[in-house]
C-alpha positions as a LaTeX table, in Angstrom:
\begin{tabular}{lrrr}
\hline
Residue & $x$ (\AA) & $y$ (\AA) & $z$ (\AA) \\
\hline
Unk1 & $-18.52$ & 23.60 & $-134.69$ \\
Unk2 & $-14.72$ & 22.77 & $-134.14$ \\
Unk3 & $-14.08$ & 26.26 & $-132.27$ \\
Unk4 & $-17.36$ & 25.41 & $-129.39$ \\
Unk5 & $-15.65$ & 21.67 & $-129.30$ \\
Unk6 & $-12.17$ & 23.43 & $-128.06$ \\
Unk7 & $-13.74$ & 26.07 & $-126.11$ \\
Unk8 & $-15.54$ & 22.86 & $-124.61$ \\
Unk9 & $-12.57$ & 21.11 & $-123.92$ \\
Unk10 & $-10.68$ & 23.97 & $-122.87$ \\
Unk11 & $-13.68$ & 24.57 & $-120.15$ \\
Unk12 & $-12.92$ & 21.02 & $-118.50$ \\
Unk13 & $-9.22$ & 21.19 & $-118.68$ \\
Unk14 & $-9.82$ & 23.66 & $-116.36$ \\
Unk15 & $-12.02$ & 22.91 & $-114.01$ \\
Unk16 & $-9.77$ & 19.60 & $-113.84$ \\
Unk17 & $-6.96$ & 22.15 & $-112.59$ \\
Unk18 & $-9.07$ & 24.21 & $-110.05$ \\
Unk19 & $-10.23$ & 20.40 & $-108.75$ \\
Unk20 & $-6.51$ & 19.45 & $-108.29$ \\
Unk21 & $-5.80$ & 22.78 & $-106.96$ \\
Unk22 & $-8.68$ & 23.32 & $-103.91$ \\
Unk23 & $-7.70$ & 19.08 & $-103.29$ \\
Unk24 & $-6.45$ & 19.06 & $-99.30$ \\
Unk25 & $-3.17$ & 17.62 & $-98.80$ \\
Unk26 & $-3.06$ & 13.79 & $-97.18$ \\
Unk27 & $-2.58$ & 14.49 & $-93.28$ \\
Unk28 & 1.23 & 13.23 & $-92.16$ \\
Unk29 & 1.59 & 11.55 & $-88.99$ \\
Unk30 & 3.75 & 12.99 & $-86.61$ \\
Unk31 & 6.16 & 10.61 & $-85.13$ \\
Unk32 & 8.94 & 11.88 & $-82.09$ \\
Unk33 & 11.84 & 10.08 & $-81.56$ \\
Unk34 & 13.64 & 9.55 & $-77.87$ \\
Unk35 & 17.54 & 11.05 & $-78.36$ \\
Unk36 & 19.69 & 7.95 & $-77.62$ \\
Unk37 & 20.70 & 8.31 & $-73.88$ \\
Unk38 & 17.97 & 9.92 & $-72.44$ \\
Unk39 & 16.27 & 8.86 & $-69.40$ \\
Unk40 & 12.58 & 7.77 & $-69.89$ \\
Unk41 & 10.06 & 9.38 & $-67.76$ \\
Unk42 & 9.08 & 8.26 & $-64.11$ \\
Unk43 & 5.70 & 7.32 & $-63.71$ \\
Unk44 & 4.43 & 8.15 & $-60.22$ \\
Unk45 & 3.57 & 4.94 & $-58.03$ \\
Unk46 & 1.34 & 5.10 & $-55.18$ \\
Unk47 & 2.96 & 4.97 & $-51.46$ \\
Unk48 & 2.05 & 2.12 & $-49.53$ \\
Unk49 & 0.01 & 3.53 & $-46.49$ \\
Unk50 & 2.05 & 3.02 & $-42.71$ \\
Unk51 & 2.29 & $-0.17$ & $-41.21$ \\
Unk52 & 0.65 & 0.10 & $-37.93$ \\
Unk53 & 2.74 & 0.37 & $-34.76$ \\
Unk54 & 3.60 & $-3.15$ & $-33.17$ \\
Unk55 & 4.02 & $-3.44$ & $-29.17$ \\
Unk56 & 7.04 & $-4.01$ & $-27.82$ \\
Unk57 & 7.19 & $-7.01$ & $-25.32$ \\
Unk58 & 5.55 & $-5.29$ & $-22.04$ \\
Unk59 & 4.18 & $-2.32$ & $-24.10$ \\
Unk60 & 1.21 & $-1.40$ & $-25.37$ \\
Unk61 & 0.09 & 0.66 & $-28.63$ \\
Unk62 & $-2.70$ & 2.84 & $-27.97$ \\
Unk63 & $-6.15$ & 3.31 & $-30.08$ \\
Unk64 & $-8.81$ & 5.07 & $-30.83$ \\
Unk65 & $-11.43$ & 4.72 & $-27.58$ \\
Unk66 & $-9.05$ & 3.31 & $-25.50$ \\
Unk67 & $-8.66$ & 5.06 & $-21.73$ \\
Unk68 & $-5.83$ & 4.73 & $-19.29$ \\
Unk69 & $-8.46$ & 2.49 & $-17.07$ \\
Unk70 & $-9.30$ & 0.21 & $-20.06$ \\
Unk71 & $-5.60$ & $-0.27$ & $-20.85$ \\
Unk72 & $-4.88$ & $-0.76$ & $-17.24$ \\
Unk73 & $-7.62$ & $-3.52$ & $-16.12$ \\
Unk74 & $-6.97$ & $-5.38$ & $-19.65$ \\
Unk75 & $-3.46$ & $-5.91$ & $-18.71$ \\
Unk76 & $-3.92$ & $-6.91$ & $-14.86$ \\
Unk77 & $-2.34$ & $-3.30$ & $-13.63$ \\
Unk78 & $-2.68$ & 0.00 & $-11.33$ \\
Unk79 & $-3.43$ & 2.30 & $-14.03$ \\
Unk80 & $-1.02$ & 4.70 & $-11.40$ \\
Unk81 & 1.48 & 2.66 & $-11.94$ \\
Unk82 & 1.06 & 2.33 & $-16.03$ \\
Unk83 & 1.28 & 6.10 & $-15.59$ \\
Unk84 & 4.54 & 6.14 & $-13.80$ \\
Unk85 & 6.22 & 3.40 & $-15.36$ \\
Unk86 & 5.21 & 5.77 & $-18.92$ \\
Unk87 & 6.14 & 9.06 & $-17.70$ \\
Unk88 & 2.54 & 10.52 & $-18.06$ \\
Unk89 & 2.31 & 14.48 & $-16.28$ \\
Unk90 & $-1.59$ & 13.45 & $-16.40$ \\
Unk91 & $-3.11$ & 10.45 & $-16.38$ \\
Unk92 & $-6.01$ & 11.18 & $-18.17$ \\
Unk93 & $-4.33$ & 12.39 & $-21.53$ \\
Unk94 & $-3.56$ & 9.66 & $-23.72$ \\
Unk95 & $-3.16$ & 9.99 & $-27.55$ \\
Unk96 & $-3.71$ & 7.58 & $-30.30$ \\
Unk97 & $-0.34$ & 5.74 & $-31.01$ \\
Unk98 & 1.05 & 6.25 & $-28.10$ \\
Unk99 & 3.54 & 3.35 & $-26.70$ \\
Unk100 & 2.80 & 2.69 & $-22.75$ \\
Unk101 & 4.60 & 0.54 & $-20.67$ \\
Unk102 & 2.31 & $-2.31$ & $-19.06$ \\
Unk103 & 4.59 & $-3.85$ & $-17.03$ \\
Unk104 & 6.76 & $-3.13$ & $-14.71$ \\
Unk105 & 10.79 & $-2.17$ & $-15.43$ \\
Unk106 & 13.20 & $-5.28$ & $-14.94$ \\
Unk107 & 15.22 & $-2.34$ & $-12.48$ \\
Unk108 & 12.50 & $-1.28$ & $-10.55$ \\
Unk109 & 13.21 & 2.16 & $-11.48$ \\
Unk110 & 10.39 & 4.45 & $-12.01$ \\
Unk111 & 10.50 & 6.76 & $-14.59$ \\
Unk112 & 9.55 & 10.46 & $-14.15$ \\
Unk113 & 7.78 & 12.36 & $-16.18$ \\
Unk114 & 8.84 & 14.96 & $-18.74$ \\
Unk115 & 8.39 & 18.50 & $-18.17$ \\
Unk116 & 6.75 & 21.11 & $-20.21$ \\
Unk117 & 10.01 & 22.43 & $-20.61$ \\
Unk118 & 11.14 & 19.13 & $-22.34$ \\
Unk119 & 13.91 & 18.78 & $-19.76$ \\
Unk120 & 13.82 & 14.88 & $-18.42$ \\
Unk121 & 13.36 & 14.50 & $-14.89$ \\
Unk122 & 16.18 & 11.81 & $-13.76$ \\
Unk123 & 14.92 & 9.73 & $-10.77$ \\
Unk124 & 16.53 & 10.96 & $-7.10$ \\
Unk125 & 18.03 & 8.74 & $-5.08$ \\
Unk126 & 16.10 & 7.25 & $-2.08$ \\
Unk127 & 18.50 & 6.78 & 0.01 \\
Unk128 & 21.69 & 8.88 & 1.06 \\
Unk129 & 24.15 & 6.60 & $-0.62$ \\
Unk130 & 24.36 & 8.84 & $-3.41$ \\
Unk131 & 25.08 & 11.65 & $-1.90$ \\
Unk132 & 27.32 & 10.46 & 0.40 \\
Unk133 & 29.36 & 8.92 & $-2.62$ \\
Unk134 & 29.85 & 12.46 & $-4.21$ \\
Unk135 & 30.45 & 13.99 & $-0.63$ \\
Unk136 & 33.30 & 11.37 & $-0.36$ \\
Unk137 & 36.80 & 11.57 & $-2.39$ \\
Unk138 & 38.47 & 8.67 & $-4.61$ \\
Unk139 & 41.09 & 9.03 & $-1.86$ \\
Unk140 & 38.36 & 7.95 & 0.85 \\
Unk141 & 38.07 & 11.14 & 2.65 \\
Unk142 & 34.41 & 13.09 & 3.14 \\
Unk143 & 34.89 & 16.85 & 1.91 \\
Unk144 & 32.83 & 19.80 & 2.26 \\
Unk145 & 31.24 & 21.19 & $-1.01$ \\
Unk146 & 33.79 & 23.37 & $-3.29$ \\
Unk147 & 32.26 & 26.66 & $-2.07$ \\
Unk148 & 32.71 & 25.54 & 1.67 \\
Unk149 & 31.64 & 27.88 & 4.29 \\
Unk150 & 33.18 & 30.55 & 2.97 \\
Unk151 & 30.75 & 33.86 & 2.38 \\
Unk152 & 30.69 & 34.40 & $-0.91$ \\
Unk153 & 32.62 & 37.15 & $-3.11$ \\
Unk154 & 33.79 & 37.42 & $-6.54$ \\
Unk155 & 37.34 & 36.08 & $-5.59$ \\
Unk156 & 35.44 & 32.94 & $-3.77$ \\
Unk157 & 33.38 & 32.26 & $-6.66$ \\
Unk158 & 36.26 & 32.24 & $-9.08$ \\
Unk159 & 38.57 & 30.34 & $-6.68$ \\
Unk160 & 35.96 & 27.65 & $-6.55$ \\
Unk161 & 35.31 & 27.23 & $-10.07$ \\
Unk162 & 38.93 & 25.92 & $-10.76$ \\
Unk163 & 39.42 & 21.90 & $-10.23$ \\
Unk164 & 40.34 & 21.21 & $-7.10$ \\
Unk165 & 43.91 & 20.64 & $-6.28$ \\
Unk166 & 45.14 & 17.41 & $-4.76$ \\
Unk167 & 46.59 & 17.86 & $-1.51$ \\
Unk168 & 49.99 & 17.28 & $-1.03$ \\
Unk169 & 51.72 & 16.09 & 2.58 \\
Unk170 & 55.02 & 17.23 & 2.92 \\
Unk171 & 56.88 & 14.85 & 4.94 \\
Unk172 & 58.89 & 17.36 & 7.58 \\
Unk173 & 61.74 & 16.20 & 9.55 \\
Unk174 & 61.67 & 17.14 & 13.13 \\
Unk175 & 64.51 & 19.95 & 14.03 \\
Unk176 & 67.34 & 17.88 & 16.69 \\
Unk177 & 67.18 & 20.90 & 18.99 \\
Unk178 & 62.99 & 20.89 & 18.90 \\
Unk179 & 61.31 & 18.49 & 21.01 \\
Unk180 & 58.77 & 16.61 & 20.14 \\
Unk181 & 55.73 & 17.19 & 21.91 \\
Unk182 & 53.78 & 14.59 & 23.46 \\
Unk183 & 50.32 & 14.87 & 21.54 \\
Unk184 & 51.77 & 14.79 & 18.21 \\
Unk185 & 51.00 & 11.33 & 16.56 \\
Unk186 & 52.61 & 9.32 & 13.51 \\
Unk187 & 52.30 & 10.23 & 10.18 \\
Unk188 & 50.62 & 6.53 & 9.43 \\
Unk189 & 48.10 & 7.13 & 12.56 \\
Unk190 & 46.92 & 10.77 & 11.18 \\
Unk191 & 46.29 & 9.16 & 7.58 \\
Unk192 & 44.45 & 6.12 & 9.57 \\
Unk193 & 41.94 & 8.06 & 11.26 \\
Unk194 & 41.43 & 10.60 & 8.16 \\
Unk195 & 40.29 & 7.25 & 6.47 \\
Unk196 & 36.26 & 6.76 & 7.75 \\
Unk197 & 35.11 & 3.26 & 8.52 \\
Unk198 & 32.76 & 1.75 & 5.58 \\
Unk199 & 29.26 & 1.40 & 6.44 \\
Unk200 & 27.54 & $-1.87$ & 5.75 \\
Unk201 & 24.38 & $-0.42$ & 3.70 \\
Unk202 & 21.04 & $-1.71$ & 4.53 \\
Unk203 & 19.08 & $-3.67$ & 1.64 \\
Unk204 & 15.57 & $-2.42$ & 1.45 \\
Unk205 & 13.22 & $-5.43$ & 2.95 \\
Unk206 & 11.34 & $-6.70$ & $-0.30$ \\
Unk207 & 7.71 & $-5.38$ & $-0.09$ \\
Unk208 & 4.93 & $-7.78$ & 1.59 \\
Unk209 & 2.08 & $-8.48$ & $-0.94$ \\
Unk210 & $-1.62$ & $-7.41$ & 0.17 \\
Unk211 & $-2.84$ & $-11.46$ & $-0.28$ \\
Unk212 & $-1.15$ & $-14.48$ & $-1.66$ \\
Unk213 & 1.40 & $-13.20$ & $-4.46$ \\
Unk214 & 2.67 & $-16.80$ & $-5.44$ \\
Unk215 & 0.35 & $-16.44$ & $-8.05$ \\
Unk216 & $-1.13$ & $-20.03$ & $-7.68$ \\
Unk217 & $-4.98$ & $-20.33$ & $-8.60$ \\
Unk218 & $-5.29$ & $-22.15$ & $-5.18$ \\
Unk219 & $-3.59$ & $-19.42$ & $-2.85$ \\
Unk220 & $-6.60$ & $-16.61$ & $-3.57$ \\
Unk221 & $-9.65$ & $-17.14$ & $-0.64$ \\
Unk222 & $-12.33$ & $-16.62$ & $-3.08$ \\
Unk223 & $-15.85$ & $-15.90$ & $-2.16$ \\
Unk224 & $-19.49$ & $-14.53$ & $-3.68$ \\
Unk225 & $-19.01$ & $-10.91$ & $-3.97$ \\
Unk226 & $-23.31$ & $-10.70$ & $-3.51$ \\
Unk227 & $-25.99$ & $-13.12$ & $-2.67$ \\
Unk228 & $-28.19$ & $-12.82$ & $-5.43$ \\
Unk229 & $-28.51$ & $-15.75$ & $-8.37$ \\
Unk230 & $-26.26$ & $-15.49$ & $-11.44$ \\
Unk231 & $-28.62$ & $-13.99$ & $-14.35$ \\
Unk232 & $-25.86$ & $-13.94$ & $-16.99$ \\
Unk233 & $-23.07$ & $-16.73$ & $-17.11$ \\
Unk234 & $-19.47$ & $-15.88$ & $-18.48$ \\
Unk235 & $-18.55$ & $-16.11$ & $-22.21$ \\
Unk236 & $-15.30$ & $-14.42$ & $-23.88$ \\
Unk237 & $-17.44$ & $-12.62$ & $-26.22$ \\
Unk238 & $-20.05$ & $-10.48$ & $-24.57$ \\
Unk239 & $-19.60$ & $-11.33$ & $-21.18$ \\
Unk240 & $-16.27$ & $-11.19$ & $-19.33$ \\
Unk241 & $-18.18$ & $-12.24$ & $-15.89$ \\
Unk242 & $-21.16$ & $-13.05$ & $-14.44$ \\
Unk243 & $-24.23$ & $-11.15$ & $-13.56$ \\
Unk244 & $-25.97$ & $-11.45$ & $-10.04$ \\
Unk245 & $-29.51$ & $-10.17$ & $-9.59$ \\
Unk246 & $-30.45$ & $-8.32$ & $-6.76$ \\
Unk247 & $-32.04$ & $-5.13$ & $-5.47$ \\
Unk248 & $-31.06$ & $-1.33$ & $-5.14$ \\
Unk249 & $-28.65$ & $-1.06$ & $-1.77$ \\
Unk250 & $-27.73$ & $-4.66$ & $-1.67$ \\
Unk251 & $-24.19$ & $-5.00$ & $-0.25$ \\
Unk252 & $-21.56$ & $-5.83$ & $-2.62$ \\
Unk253 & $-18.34$ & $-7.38$ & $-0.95$ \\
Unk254 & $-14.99$ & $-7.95$ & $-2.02$ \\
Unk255 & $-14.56$ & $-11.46$ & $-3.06$ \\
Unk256 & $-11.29$ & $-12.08$ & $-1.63$ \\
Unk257 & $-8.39$ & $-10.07$ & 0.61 \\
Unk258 & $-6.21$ & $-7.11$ & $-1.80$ \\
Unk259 & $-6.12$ & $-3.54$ & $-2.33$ \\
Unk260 & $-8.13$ & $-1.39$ & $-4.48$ \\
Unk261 & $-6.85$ & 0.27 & $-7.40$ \\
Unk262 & $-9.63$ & 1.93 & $-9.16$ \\
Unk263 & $-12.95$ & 3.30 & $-7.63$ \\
Unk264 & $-14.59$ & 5.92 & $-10.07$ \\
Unk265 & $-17.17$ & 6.04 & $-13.02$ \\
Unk266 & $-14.28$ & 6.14 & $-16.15$ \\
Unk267 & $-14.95$ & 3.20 & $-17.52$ \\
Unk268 & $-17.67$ & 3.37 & $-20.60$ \\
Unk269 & $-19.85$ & 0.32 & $-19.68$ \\
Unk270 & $-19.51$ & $-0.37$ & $-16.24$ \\
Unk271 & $-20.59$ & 2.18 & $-14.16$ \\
Unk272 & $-19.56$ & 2.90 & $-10.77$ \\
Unk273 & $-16.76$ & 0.41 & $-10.23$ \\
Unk274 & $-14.25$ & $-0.51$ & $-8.01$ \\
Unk275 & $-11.05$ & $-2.95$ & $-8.93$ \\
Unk276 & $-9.38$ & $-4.72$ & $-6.28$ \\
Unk277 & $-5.73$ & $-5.71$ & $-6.75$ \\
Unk278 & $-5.15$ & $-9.18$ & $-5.06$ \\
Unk279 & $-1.95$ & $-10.04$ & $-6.21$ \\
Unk280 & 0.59 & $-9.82$ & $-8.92$ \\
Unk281 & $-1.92$ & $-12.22$ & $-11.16$ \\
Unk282 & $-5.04$ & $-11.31$ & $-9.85$ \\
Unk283 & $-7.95$ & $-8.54$ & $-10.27$ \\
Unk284 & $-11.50$ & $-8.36$ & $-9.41$ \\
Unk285 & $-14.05$ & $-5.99$ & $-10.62$ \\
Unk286 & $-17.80$ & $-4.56$ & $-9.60$ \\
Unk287 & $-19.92$ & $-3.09$ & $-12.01$ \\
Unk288 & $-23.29$ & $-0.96$ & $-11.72$ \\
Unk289 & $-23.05$ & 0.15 & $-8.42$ \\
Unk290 & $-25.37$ & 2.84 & $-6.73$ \\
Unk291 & $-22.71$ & 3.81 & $-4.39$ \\
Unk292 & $-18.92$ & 3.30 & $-3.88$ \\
Unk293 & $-17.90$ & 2.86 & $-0.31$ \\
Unk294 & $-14.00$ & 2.90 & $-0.48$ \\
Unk295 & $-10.97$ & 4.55 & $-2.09$ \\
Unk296 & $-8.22$ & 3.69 & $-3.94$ \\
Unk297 & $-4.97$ & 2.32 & $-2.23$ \\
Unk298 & $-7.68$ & 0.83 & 0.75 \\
Unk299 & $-6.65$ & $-2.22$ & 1.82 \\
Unk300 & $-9.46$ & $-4.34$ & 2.09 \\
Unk301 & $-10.76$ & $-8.10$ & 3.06 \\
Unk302 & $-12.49$ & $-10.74$ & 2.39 \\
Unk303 & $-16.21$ & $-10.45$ & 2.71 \\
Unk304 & $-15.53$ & $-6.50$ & 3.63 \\
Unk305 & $-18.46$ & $-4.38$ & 2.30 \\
Unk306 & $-17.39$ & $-1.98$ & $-0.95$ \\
Unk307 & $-19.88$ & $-0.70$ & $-2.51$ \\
Unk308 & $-23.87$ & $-0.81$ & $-3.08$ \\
Unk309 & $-25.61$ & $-3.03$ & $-5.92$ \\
Unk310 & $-26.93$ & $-0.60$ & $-7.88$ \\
Unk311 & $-27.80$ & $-0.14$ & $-12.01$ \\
Unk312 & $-25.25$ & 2.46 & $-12.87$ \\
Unk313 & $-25.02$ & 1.46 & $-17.02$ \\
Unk314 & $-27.14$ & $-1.42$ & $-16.95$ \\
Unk315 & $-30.82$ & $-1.56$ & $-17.28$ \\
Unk316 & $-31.90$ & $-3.19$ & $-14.34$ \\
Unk317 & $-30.03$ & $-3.32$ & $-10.49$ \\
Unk318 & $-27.24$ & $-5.83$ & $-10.78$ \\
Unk319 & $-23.74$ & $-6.67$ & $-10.14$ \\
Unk320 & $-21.31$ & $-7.35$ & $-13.06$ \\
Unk321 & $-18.45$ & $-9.13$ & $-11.11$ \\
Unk322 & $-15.19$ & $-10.14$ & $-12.86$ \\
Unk323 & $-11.86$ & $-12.15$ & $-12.32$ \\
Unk324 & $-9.06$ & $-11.03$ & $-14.67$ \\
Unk325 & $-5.56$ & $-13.54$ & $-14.50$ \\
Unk326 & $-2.87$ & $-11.34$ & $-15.76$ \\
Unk327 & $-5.70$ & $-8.90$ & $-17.55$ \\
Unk328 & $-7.49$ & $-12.28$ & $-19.25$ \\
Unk329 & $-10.68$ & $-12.18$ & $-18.41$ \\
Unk330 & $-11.52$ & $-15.56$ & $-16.52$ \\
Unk331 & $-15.17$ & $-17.54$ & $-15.54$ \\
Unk332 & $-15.38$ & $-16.65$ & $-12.08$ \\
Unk333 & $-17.34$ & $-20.38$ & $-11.75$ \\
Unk334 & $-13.95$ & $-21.78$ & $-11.71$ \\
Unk335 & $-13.02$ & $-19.81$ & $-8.67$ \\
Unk336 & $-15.65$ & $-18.90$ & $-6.54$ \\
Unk337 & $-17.02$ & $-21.65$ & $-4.06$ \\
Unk338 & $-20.14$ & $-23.83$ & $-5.16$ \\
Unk339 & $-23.12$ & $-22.69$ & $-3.35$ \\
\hline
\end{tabular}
């Protein structure tokens, strides 16, 4: 009886061992520590996307859908001359961010295009002045070119690549037994008439404007570009003129004297159109005509016949006639003469 108790007791002492034996040790938590001085890790922020491109005073920023003849009537210009004034090769390739100049330099000076070789074409004079100044010395005396009329040869070439020498007089006293001849002059008169007289240089006449160019509402002739009844009236949100009824062929005349600076179809919207140029505020513009009948840089007058009322873009024959003010779209009622 006493030996089963131990062999009893013995049995659970050990399966009390192989319990604390096969037991899984707690887990320990790992915990890092930063070395004192290091430099913490950068998180990435996100870049800001670009600010968009702001016009400079008498620029303008291209975007997307915009067309040299969009850009041009929106800002009261010759879309020629937004070309020039920008340096465009070709008129018709604009890209999206592009800076063009709108109006015209403070100098007057056109600038030329650049080259596909990336080499800047500098503006030639117009008038000889310029070359006349580099023809002429500091010393007031006109000299030929280095190479002169000499034919060319190796020795030439070299002799006139080396700055040219300043000439010196040698003053030379005449000989007591040598007579002076009779034609020889004084040293002062031969310097006198080596010296050539300064031309007064004519200033270029300023150029005479096609109409009125005061720029005064009151100065522009206006008149109804066709006779049929206004349709659609002018509001700054879907109409930036007025609509005239009328039929297929009717003549379509140009409201008031000026020039015309655009006569094509590449304008999304309009048609065939013509803009007339009246002066250095004013344009006028014809919409949905059937057929052009002038060309730009035609001067052209009042009541003169342009084009024919047709329905080019538009869903019905009609003339879309506008007055732009420096580009602003304007009601033509305030101009044209009550009927």
């Amino acid at each position: 009886m006493m030996l089963s108790r131990v062999c009893t007791s013995s049995l659970l002492i050990t399966l009390l061992l192989a319990g604390c034996a096969t037991k899984s040790p707690a887990p320990v938590a790992e915990r890092t520590t930063r070395p004192a001085g290091s430099v913490p890790e950068k998180t990435e922020t996100p870049v800001p996307p670009p600010q968009p491109k702001v016009a400079r005073p008498g620029y303008y920023i291209v975007k997307p859908g915009d067309t040299l003849i969009r850009i041009a009537l929106d800002n009261g210009q010759n879309y020629r001359d937004i070309a020039a004034w920008s340096g465009l090769e070709n008129p018709n390739l604009i890209e999206v961010g592009q800076e063009l100049r709108v109006r015209p330099p403070e100098s007057g000076a056109v600038t030329r295009p650049v080259t596909s070789s990336g080499v800047d074409v500098r503006p030639v004079a117009t008038n000889g002045a310029a070359a006349s100044a580099a023809a002429v010395g500091s010393d007031g005396v006109r000299r030929e070119p280095k190479g002169g009329k000499v034919a060319y040869s190796e020795q030439a070439w070299a002799q006139a690549q080396k700055q040219e020498a300043p000439i010196v007089v040698a003053k030379v006293e005449p000989r007591p037994d040598v007579a002076k001849p009779e034609s020889a002059k004084p040293e002062a008169a031969v310097k006198a008439e080596t010296k050539p007289e300064p031309k007064e240089e004519k200033k270029p006449e300023p150029a005479k404007p096609t109409s009125a160019a005061s720029g005064d509402d009151g100065k522009i002739d206006w008149a109804w570009p066709a006779a049929g009844k206004v349709i659609a009236g002018f509001n700054e949100t879907s109409s930036k003129g007025v609509d005239l009824a009328g039929k297929t062929g009717d003549p379509v005349l140009a409201a008031a004297s000026g020039r015309v600076v655009y006569a094509g179809t590449g304008l999304r919207g309009y048609g065939k159109l013509v803009i007339v140029k009246h002066d250095n505020n004013f344009l006028s513009a014809y919409a949905h005509n059937q057929n052009l009948l002038v060309k730009e840089g035609q001067a052209v007058s009042k009541g003169q016949k342009i084009a024919e009322l047709g329905d080019t873009d538009s869903d019905r024959p009609k003339l879309h006639f506008e007055i732009r003010k420096q580009g602003k779209p304007v009601d033509p009622g305030k101009f044209l003469p009550s009927r």
